[in-house]
mmCIF file as Biopython writes it, N, C-alpha, C and O atoms, coordinates in Angstrom:
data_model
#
loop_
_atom_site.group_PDB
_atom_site.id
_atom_site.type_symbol
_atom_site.label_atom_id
_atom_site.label_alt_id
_atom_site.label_comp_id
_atom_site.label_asym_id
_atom_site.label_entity_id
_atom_site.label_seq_id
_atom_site.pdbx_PDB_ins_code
_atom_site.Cartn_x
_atom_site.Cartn_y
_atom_site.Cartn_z
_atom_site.occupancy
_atom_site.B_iso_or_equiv
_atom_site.auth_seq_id
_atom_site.auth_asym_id
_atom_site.pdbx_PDB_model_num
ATOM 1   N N  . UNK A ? 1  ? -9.226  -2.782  -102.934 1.0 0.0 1  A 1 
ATOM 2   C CA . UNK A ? 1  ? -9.445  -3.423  -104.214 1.0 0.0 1  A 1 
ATOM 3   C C  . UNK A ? 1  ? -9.314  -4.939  -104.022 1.0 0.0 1  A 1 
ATOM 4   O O  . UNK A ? 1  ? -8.226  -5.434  -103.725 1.0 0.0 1  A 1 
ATOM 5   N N  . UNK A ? 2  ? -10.363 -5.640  -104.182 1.0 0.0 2  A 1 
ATOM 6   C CA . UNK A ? 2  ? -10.206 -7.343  -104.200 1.0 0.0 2  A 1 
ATOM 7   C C  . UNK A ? 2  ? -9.306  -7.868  -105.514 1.0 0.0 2  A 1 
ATOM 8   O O  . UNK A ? 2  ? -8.802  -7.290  -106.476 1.0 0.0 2  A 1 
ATOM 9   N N  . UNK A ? 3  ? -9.365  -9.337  -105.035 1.0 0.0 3  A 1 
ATOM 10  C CA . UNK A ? 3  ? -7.854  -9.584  -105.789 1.0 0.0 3  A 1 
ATOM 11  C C  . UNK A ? 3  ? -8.486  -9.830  -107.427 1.0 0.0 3  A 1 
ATOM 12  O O  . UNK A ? 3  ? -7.803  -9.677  -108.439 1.0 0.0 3  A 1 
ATOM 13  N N  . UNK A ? 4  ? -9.608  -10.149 -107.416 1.0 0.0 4  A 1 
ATOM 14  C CA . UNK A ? 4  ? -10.152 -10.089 -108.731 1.0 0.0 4  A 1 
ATOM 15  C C  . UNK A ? 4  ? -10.318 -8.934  -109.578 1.0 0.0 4  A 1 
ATOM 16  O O  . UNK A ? 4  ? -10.426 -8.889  -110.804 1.0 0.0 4  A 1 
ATOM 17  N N  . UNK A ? 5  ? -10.321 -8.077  -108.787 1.0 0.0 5  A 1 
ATOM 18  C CA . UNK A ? 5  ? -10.407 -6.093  -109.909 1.0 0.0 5  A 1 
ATOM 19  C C  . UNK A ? 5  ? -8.939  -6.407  -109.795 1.0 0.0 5  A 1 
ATOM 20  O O  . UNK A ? 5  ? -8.744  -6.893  -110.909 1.0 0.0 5  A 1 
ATOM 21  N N  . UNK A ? 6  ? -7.878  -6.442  -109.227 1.0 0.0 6  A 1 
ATOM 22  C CA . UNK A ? 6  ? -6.634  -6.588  -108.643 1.0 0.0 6  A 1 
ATOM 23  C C  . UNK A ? 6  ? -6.317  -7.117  -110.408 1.0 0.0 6  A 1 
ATOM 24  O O  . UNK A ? 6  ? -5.909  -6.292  -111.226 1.0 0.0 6  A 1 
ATOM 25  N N  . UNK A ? 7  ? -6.556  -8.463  -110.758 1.0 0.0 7  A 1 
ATOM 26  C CA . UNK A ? 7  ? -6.351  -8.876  -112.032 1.0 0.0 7  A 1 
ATOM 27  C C  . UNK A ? 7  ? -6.538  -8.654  -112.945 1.0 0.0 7  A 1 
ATOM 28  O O  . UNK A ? 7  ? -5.752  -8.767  -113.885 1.0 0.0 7  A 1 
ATOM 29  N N  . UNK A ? 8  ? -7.625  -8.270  -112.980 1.0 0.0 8  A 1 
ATOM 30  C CA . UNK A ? 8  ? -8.640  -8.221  -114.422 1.0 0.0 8  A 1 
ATOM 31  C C  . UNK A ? 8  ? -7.396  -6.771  -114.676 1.0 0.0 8  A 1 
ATOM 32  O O  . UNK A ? 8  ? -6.601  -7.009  -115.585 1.0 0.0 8  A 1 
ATOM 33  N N  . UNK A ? 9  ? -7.234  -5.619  -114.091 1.0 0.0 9  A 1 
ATOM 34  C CA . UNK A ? 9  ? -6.141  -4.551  -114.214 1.0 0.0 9  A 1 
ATOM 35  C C  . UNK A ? 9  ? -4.964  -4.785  -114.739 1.0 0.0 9  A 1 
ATOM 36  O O  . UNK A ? 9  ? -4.400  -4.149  -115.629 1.0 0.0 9  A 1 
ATOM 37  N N  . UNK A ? 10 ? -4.507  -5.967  -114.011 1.0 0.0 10 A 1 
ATOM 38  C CA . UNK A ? 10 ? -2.953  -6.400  -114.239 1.0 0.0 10 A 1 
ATOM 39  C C  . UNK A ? 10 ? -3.335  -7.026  -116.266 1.0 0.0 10 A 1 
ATOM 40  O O  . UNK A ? 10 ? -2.623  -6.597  -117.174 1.0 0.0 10 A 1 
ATOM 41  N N  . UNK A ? 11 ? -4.295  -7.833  -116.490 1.0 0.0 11 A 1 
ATOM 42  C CA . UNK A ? 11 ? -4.536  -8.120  -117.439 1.0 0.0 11 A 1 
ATOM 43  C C  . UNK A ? 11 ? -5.071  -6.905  -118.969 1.0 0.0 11 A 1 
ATOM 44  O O  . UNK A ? 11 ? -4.696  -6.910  -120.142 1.0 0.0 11 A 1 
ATOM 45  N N  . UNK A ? 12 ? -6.014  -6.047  -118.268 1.0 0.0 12 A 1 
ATOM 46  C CA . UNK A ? 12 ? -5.430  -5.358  -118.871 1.0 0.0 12 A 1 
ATOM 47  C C  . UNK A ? 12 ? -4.743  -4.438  -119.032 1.0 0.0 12 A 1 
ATOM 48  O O  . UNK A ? 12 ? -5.042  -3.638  -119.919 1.0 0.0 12 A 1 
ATOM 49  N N  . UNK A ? 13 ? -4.002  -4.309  -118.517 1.0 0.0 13 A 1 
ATOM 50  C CA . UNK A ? 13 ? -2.077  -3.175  -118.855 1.0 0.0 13 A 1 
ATOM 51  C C  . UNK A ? 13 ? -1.856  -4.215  -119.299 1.0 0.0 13 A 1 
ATOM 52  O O  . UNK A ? 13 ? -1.972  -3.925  -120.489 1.0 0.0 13 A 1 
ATOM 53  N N  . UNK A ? 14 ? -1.468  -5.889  -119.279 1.0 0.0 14 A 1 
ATOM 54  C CA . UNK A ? 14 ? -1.032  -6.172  -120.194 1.0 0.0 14 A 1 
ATOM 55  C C  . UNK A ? 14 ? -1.710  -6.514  -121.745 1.0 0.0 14 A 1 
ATOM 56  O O  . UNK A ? 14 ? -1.068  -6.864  -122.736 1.0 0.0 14 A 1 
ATOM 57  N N  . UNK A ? 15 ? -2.662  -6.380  -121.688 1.0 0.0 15 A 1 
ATOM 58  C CA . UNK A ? 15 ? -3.479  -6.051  -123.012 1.0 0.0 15 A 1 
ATOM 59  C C  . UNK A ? 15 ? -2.827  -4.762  -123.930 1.0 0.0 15 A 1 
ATOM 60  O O  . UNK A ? 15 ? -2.130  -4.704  -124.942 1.0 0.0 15 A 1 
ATOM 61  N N  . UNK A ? 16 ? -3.302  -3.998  -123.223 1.0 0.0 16 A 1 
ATOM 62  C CA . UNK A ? 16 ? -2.593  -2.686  -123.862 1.0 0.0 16 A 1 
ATOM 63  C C  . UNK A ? 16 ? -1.408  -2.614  -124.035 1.0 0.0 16 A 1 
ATOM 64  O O  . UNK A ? 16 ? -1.197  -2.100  -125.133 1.0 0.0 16 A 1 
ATOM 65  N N  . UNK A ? 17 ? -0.152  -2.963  -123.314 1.0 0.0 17 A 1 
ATOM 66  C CA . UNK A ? 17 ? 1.183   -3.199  -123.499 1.0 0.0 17 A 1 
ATOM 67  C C  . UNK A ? 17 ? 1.570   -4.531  -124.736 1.0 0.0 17 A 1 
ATOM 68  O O  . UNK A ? 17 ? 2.597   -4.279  -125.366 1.0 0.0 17 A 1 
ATOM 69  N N  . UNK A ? 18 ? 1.030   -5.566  -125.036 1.0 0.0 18 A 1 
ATOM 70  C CA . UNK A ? 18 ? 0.548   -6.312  -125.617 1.0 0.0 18 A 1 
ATOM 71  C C  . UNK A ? 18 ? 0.564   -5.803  -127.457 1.0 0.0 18 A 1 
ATOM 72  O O  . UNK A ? 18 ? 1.251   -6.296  -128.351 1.0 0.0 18 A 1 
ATOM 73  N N  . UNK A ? 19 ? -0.573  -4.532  -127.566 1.0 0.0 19 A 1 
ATOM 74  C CA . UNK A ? 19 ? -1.121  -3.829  -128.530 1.0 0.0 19 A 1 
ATOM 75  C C  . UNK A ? 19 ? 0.051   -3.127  -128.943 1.0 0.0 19 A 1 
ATOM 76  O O  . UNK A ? 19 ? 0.577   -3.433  -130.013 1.0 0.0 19 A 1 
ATOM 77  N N  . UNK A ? 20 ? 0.572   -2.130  -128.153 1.0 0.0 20 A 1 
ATOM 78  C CA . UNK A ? 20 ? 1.675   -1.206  -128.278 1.0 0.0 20 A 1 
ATOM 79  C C  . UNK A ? 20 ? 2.908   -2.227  -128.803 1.0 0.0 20 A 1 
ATOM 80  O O  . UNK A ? 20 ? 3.375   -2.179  -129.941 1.0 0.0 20 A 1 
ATOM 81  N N  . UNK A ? 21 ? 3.212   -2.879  -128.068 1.0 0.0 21 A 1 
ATOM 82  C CA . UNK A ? 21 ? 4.395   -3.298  -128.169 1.0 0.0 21 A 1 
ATOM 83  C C  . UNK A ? 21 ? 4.087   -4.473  -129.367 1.0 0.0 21 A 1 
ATOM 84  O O  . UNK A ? 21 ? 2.906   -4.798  -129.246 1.0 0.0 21 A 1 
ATOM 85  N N  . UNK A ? 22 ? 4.761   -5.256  -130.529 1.0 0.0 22 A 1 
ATOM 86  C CA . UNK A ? 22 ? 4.662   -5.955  -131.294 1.0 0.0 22 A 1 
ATOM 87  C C  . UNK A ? 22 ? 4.755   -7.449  -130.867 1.0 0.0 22 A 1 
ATOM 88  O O  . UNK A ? 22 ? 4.003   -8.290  -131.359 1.0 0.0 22 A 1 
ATOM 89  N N  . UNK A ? 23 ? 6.012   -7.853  -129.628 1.0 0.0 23 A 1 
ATOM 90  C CA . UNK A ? 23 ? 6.066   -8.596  -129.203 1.0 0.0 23 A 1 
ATOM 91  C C  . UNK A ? 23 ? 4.653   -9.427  -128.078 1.0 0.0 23 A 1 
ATOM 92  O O  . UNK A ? 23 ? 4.129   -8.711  -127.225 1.0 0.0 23 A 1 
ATOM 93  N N  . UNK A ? 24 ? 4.312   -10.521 -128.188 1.0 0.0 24 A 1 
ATOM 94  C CA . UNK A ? 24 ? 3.299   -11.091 -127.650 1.0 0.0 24 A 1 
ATOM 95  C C  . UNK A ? 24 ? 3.588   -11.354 -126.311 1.0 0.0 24 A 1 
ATOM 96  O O  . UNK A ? 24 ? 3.735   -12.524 -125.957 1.0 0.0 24 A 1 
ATOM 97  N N  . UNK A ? 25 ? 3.743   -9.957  -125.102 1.0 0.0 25 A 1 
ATOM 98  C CA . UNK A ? 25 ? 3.739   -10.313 -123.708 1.0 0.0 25 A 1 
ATOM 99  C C  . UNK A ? 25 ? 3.026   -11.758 -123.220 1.0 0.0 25 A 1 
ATOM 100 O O  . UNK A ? 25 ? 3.733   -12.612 -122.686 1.0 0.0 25 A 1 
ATOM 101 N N  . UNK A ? 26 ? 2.007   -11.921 -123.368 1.0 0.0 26 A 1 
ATOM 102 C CA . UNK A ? 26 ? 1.357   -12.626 -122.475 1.0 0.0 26 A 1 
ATOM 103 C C  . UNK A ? 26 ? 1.559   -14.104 -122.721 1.0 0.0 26 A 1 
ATOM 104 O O  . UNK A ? 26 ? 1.725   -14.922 -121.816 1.0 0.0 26 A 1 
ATOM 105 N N  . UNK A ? 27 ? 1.524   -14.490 -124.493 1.0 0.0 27 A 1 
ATOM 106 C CA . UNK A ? 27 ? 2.303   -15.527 -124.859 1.0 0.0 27 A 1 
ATOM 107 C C  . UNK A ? 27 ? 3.745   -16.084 -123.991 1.0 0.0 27 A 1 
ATOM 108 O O  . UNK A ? 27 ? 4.055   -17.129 -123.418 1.0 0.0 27 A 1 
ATOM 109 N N  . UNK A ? 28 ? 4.463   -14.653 -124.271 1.0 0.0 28 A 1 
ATOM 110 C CA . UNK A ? 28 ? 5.967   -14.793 -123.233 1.0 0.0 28 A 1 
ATOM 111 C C  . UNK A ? 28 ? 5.339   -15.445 -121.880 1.0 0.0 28 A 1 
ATOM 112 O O  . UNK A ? 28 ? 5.327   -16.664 -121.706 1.0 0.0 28 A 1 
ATOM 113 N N  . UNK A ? 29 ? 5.022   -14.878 -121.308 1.0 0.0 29 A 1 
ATOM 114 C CA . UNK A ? 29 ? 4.376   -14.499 -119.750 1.0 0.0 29 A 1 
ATOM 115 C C  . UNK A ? 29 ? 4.235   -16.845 -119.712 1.0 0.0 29 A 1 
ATOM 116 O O  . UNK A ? 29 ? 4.806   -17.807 -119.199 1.0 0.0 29 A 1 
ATOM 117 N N  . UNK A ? 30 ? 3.133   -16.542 -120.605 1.0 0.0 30 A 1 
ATOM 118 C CA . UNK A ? 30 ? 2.548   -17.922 -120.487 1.0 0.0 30 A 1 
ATOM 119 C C  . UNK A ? 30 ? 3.435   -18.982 -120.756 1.0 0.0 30 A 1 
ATOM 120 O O  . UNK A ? 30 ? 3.211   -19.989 -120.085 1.0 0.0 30 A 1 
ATOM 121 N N  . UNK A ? 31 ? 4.345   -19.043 -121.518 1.0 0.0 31 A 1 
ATOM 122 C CA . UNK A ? 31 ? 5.110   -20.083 -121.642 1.0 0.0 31 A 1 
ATOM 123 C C  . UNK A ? 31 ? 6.108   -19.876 -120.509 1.0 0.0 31 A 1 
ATOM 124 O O  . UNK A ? 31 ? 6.537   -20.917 -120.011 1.0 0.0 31 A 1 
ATOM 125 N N  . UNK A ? 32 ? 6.500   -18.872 -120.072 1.0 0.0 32 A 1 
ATOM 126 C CA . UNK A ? 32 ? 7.359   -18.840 -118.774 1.0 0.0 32 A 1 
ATOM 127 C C  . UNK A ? 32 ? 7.154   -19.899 -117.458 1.0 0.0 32 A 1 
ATOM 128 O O  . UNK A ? 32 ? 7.878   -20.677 -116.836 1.0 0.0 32 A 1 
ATOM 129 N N  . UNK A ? 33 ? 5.648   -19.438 -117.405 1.0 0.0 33 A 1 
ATOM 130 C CA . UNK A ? 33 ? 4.664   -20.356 -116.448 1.0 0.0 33 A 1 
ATOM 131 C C  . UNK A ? 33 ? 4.392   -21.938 -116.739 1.0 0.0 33 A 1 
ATOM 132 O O  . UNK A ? 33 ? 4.104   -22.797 -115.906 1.0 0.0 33 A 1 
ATOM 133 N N  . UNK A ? 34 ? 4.520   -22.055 -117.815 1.0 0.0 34 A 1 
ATOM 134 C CA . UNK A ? 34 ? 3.920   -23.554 -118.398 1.0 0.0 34 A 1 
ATOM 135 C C  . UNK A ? 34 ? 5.354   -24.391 -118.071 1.0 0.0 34 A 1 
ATOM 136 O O  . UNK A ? 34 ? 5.290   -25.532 -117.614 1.0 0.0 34 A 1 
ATOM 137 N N  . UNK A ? 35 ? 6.491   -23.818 -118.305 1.0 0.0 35 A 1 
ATOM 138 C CA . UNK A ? 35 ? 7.688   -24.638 -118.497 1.0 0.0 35 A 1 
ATOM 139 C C  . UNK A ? 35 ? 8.725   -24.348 -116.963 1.0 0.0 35 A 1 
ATOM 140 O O  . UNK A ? 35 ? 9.636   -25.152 -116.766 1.0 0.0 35 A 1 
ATOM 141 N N  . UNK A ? 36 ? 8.531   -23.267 -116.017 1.0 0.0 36 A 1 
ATOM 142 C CA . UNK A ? 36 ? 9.069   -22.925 -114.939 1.0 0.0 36 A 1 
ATOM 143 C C  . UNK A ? 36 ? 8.150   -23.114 -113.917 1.0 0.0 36 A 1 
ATOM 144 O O  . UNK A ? 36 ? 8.589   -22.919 -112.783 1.0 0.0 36 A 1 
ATOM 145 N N  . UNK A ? 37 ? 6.677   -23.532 -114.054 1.0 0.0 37 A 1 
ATOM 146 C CA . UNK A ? 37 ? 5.780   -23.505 -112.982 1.0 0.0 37 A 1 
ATOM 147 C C  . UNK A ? 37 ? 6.402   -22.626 -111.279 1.0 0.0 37 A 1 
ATOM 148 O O  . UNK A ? 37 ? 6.564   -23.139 -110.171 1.0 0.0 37 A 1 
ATOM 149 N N  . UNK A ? 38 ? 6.584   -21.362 -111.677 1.0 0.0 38 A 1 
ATOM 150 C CA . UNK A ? 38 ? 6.715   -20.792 -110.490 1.0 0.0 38 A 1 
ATOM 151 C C  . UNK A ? 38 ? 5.679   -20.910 -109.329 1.0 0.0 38 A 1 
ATOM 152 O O  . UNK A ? 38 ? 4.450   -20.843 -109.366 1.0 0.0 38 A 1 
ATOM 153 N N  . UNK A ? 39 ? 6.668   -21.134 -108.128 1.0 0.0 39 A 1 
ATOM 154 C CA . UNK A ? 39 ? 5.488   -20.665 -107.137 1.0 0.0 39 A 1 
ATOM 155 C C  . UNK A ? 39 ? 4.438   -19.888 -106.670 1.0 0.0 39 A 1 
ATOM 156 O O  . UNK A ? 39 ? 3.523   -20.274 -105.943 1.0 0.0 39 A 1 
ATOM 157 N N  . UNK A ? 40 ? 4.618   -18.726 -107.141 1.0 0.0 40 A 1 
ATOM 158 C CA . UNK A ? 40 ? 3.644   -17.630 -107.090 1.0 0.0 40 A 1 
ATOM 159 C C  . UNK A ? 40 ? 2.643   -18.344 -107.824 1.0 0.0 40 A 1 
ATOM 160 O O  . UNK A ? 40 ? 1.617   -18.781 -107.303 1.0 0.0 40 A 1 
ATOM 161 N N  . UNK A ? 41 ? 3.014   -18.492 -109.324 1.0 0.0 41 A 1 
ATOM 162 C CA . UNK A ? 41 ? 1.505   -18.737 -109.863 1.0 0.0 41 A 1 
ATOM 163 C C  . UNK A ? 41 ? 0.983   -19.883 -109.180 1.0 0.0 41 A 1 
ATOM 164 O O  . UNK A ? 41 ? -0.125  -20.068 -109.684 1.0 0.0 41 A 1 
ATOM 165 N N  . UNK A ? 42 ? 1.163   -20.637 -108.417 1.0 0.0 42 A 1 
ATOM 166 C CA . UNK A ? 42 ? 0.526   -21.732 -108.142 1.0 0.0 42 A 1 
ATOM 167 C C  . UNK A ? 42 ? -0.323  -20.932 -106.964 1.0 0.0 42 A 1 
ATOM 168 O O  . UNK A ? 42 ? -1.550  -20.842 -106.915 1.0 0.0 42 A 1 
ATOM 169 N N  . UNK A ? 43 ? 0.413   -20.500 -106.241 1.0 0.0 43 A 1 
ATOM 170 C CA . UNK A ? 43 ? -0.275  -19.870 -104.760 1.0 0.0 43 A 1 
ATOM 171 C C  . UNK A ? 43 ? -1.316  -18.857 -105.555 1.0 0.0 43 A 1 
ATOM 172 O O  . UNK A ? 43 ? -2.476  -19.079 -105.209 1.0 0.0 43 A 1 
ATOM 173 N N  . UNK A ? 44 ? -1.194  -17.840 -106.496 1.0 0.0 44 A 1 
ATOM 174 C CA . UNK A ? 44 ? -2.125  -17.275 -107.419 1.0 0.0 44 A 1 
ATOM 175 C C  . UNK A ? 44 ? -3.258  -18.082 -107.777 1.0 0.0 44 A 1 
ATOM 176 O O  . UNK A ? 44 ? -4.311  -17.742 -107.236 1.0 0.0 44 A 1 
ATOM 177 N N  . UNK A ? 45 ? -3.302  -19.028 -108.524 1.0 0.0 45 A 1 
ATOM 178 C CA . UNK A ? 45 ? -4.239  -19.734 -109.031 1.0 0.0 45 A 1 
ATOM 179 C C  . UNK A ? 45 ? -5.350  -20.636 -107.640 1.0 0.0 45 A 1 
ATOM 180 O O  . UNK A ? 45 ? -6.567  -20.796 -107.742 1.0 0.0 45 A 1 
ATOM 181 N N  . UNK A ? 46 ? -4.531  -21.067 -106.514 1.0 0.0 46 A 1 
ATOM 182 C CA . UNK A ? 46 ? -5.338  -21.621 -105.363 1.0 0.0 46 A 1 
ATOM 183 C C  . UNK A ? 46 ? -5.814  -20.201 -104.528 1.0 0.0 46 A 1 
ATOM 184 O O  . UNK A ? 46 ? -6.852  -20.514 -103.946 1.0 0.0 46 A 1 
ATOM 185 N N  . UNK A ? 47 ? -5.607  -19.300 -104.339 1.0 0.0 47 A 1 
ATOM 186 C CA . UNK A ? 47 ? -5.769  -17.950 -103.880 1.0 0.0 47 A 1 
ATOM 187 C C  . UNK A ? 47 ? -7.177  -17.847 -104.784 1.0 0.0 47 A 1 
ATOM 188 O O  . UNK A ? 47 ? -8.289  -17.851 -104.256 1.0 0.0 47 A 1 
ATOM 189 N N  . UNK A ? 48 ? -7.015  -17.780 -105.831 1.0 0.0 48 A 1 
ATOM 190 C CA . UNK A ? 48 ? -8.551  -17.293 -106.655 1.0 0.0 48 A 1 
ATOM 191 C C  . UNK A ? 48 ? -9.285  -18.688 -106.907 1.0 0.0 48 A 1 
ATOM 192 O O  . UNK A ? 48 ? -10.298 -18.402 -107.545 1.0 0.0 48 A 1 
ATOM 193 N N  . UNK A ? 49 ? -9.246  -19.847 -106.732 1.0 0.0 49 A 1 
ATOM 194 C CA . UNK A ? 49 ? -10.215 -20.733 -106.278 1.0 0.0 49 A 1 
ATOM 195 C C  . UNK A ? 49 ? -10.505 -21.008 -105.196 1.0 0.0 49 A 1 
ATOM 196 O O  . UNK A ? 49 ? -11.495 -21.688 -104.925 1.0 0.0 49 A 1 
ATOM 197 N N  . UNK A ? 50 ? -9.653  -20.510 -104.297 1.0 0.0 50 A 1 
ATOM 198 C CA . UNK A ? 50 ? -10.782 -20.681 -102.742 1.0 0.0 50 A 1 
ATOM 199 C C  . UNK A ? 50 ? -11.422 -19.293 -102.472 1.0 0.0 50 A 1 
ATOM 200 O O  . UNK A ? 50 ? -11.864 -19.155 -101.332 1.0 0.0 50 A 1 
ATOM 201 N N  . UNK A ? 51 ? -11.542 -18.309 -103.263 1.0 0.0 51 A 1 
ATOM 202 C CA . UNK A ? 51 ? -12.828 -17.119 -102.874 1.0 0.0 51 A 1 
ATOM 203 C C  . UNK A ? 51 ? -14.087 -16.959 -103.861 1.0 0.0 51 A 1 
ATOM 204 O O  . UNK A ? 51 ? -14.975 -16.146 -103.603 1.0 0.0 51 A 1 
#
């Protein structure tokens, strides 16, 4: 599985988890990232612009 089906998956389970649940995962998710800039997401985000 390439890392792009790889995501689009991860995105939606959290879609659907998202729906189910009342609380706004991805909102969470996103402000986590915006204000902690973890490493992963950085290596994530250069990982899917160089393919």
């Amino acid at each position: 599985m390439t890392k792009k089906i790889q995501m689009l998956v991860y995105v939606i389970i959290l879609a659907v988890f998202d729906t189910v649940i009342p609380i706004p995962m991805t909102a969470l998710i996103f402000i986590y990232v915006i204000f902690q800039k973890p490493q992963w997401f950085r290596d994530w985000v250069e990982e899917i612009y160089r393919s």
